[in-house]
MARNULUM-814886 format. One record per residue (C-alpha): residue number from 1; x, y, z; residue in three letters. Coordinates in nm, 3 decimals, always signed. Layout:
BEGIN
NUM, X, Y, Z, ALA .
...
This chain:
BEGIN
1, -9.451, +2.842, -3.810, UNK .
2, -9.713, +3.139, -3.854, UNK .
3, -9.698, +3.308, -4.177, UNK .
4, -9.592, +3.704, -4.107, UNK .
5, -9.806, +3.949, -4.227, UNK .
6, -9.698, +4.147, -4.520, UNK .
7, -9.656, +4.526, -4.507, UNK .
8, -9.978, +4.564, -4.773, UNK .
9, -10.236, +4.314, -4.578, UNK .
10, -10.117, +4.480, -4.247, UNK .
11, -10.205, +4.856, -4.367, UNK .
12, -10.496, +4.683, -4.546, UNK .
13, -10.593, +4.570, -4.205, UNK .
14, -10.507, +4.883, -4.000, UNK .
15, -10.718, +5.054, -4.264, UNK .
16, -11.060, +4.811, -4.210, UNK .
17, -11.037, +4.890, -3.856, UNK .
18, -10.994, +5.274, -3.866, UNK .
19, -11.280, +5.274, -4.087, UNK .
20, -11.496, +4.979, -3.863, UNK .
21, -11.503, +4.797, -4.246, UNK .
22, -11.525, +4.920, -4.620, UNK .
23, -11.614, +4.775, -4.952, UNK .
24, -11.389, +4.731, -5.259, UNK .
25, -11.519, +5.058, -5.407, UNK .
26, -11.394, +5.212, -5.030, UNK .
27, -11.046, +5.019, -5.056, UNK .
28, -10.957, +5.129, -5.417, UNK .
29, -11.033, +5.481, -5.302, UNK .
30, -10.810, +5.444, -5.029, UNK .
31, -10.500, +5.255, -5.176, UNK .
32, -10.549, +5.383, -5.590, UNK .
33, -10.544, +5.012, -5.697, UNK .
34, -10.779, +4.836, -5.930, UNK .
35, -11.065, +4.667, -5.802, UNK .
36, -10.909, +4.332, -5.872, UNK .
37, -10.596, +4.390, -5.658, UNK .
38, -10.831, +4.477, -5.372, UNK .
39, -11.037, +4.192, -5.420, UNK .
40, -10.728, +3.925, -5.410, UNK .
41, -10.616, +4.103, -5.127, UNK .
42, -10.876, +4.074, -4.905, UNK .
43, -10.932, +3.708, -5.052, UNK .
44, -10.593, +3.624, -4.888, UNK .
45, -10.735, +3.773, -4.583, UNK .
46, -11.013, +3.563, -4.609, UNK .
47, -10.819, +3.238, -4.629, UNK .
48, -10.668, +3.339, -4.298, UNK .
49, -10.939, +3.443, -4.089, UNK .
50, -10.820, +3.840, -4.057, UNK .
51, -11.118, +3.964, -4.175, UNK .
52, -11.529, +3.864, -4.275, UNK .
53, -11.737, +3.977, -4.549, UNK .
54, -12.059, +4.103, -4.409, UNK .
55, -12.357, +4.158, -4.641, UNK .
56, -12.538, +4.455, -4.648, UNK .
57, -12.890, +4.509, -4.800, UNK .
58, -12.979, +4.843, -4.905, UNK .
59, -13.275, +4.970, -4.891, UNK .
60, -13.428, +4.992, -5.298, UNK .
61, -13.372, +4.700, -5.494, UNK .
62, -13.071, +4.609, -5.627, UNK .
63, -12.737, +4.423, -5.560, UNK .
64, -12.606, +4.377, -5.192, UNK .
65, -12.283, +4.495, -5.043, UNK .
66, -12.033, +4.381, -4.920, UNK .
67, -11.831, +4.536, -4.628, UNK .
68, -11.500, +4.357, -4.495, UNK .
69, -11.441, +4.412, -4.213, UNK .
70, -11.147, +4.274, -3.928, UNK .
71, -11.202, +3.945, -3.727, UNK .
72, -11.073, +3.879, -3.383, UNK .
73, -10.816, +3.670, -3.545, UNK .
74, -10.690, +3.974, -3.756, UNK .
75, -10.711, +4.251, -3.430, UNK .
76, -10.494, +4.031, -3.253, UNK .
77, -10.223, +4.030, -3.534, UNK .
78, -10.209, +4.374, -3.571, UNK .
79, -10.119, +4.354, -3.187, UNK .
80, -9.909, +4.066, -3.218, UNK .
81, -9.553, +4.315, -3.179, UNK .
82, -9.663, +4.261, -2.803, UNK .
83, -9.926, +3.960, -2.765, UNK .
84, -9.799, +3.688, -2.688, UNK .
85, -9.561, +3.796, -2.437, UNK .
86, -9.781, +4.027, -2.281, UNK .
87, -10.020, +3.750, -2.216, UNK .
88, -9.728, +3.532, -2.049, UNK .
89, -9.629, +3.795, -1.800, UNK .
90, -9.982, +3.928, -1.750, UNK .
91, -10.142, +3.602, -1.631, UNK .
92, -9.823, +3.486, -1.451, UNK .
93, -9.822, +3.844, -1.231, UNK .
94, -10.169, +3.811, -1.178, UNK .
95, -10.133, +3.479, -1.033, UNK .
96, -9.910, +3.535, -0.762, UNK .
97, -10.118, +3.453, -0.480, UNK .
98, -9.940, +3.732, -0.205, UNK .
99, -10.052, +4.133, -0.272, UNK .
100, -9.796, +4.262, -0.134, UNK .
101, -9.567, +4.100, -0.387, UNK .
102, -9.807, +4.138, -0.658, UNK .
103, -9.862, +4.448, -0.601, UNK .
104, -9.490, +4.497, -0.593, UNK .
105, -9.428, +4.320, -0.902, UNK .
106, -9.704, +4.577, -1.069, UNK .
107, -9.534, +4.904, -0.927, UNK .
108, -9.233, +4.769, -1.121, UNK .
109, -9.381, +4.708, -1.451, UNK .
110, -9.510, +4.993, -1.424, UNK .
111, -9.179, +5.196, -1.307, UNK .
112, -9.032, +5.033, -1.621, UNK .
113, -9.290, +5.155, -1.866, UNK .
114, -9.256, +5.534, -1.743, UNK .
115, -8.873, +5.532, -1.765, UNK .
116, -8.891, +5.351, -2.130, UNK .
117, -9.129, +5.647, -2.236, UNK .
118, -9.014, +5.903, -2.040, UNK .
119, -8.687, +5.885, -2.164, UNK .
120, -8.806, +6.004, -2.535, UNK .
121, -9.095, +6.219, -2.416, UNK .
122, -8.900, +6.470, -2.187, UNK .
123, -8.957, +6.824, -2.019, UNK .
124, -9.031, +7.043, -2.322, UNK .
125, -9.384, +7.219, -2.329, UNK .
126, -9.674, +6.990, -2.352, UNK .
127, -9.716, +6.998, -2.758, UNK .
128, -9.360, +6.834, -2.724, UNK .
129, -9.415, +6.612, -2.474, UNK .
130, -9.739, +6.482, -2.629, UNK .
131, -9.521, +6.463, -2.971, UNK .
132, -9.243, +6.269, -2.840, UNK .
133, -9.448, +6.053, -2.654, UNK .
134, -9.638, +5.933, -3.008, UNK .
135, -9.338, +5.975, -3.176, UNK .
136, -9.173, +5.657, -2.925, UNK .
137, -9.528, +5.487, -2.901, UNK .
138, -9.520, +5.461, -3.310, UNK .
139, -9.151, +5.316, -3.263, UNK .
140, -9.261, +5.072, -3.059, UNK .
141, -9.554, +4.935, -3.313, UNK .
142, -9.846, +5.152, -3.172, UNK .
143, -10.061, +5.347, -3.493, UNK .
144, -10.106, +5.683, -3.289, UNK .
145, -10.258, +6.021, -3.372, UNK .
146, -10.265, +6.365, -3.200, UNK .
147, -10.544, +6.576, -3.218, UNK .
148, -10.693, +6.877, -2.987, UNK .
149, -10.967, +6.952, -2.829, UNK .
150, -11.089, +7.249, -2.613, UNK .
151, -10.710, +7.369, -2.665, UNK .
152, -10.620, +7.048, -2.509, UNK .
153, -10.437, +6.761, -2.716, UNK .
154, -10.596, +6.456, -2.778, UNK .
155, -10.373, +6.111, -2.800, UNK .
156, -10.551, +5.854, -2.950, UNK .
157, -10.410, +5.454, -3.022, UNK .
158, -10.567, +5.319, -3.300, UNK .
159, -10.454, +4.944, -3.251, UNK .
160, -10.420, +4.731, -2.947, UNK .
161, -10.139, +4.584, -2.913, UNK .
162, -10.294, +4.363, -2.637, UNK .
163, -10.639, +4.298, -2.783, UNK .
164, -10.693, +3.927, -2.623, UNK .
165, -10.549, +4.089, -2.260, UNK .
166, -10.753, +4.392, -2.297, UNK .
167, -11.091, +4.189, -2.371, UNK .
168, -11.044, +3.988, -2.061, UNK .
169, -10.917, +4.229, -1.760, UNK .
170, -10.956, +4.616, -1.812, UNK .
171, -10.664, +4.657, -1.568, UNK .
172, -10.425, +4.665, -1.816, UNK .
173, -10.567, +4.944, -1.946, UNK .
174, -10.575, +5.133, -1.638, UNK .
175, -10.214, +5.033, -1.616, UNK .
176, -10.156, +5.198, -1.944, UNK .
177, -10.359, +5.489, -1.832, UNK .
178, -10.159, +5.512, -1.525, UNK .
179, -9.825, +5.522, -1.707, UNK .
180, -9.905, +5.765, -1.968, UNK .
181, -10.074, +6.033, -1.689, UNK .
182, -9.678, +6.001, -1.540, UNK .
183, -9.495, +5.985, -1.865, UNK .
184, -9.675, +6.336, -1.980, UNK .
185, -9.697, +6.500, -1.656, UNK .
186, -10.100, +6.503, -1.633, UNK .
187, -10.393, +6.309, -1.507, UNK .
188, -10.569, +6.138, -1.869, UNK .
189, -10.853, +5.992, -1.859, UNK .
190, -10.937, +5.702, -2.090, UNK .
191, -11.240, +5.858, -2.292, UNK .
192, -11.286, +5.571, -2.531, UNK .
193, -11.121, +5.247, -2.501, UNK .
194, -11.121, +4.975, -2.785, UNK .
195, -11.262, +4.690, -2.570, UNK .
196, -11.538, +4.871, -2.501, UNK .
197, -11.622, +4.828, -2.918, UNK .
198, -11.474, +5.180, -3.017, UNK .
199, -11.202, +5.211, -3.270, UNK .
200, -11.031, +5.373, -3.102, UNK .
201, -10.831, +5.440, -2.721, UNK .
202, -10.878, +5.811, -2.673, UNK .
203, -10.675, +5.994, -2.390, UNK .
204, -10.704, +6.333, -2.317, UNK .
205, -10.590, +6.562, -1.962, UNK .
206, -10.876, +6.552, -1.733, UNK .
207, -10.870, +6.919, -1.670, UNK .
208, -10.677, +7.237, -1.719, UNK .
209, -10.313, +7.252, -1.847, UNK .
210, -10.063, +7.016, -1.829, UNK .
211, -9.757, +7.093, -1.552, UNK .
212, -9.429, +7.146, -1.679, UNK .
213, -9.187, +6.884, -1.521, UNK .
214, -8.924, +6.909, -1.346, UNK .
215, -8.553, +6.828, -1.471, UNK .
């Protein structure tokens, strides 16, 4: 049976990737723990393949660093509220050889996503909409942020929760592109996507305000 990841090592993890790596010094910053703490941490990491230890020379003489930063391994257990399940469905819908019924099949995962979310996100104005809908995203394991831009708001995932999925067929994230643009009333585009080596998925409304809903 798979050891679970503890609280600590998980935001340990989640912080390595929202940084794309950090040294010890970086880490005690972060957490206010003594470098020693940090360094068994990220020892136990090492033993299990979540993250590396990449060297880094700098440019006058002197000692090297060394940046940790998260493995394959480690991006897919910070997805794994969803992985393995995901995977299951995913390759099992995709291999129905009829696309009418595949197709089908798609329009109803889909259908099933926007009621799940729309149900929390409602038909307030669109900062409450775009808060509700990371408010239910970060229930359902997702590390989310809002932001704005050009007086528009920015949603951004900072985990996959489908890393291994997403590497191999970027329809899922059009799929998840597709169900947000209903959920919030909009068309989003995906302006940075994590399998494309970002840090990020970024989604923002492709132009002008968002419509209001209708009850």
């Amino acid at each position: 049976m798979r050891k679970s990841l503890d609280p600590q090592d998980r935001e340990c993890l989640n912080r390595l990737r929202q940084s794309d790596g950090a040294s010890v010094r970086d880490l005690c910053e972060i957490f206010g723990v003594t470098p020693t703490a940090i360094r068994q941490r990220a020892s136990r990491l090492l033993q299990r393949g979540l993250v590396r230890r990449d060297v880094v020379r700098r440019p006058s003489r002197g000692r090297p660093q060394y940046i940790y930063r998260v493995t394959e391994r480690g991006f897919r257990e910070l997805g794994d509220n969803y992985g393995d399940l995901a995977r299951i469905l995913w390759r099992a819908l995709k291999q129905i050889d009829d696309p009418t019924i595949r197709a089908g099949v798609m329009a109803c995962v889909k259908r099933s996503l926007v009621d799940h979310y729309g149900q929390w996100v409602g038909t307030g104005t669109t900062a409450e909409r775009f808060a509700n809908l990371s408010s239910a995203l970060a229930d359902d394991g997702y590390d989310v942020e809002l932001d704005e831009r050009n007086g528009l708001p920015i949603l951004r995932e900072r985990n996959c929760p489908y890393p291994e999925l997403a590497t191999s067929d970027p329809e899922i994230c059009s799929l998840e592109q597709e169900v947000l643009s209903e959920v919030l009333g909009t068309d989003l585009g995906l302006i940075q996507c994590w399998r494309d080596g970002k840090s990020c998925c970024e989604f923002e409304p492709l132009s002008g305000p968002v419509r209001e809903l209708q009850t």
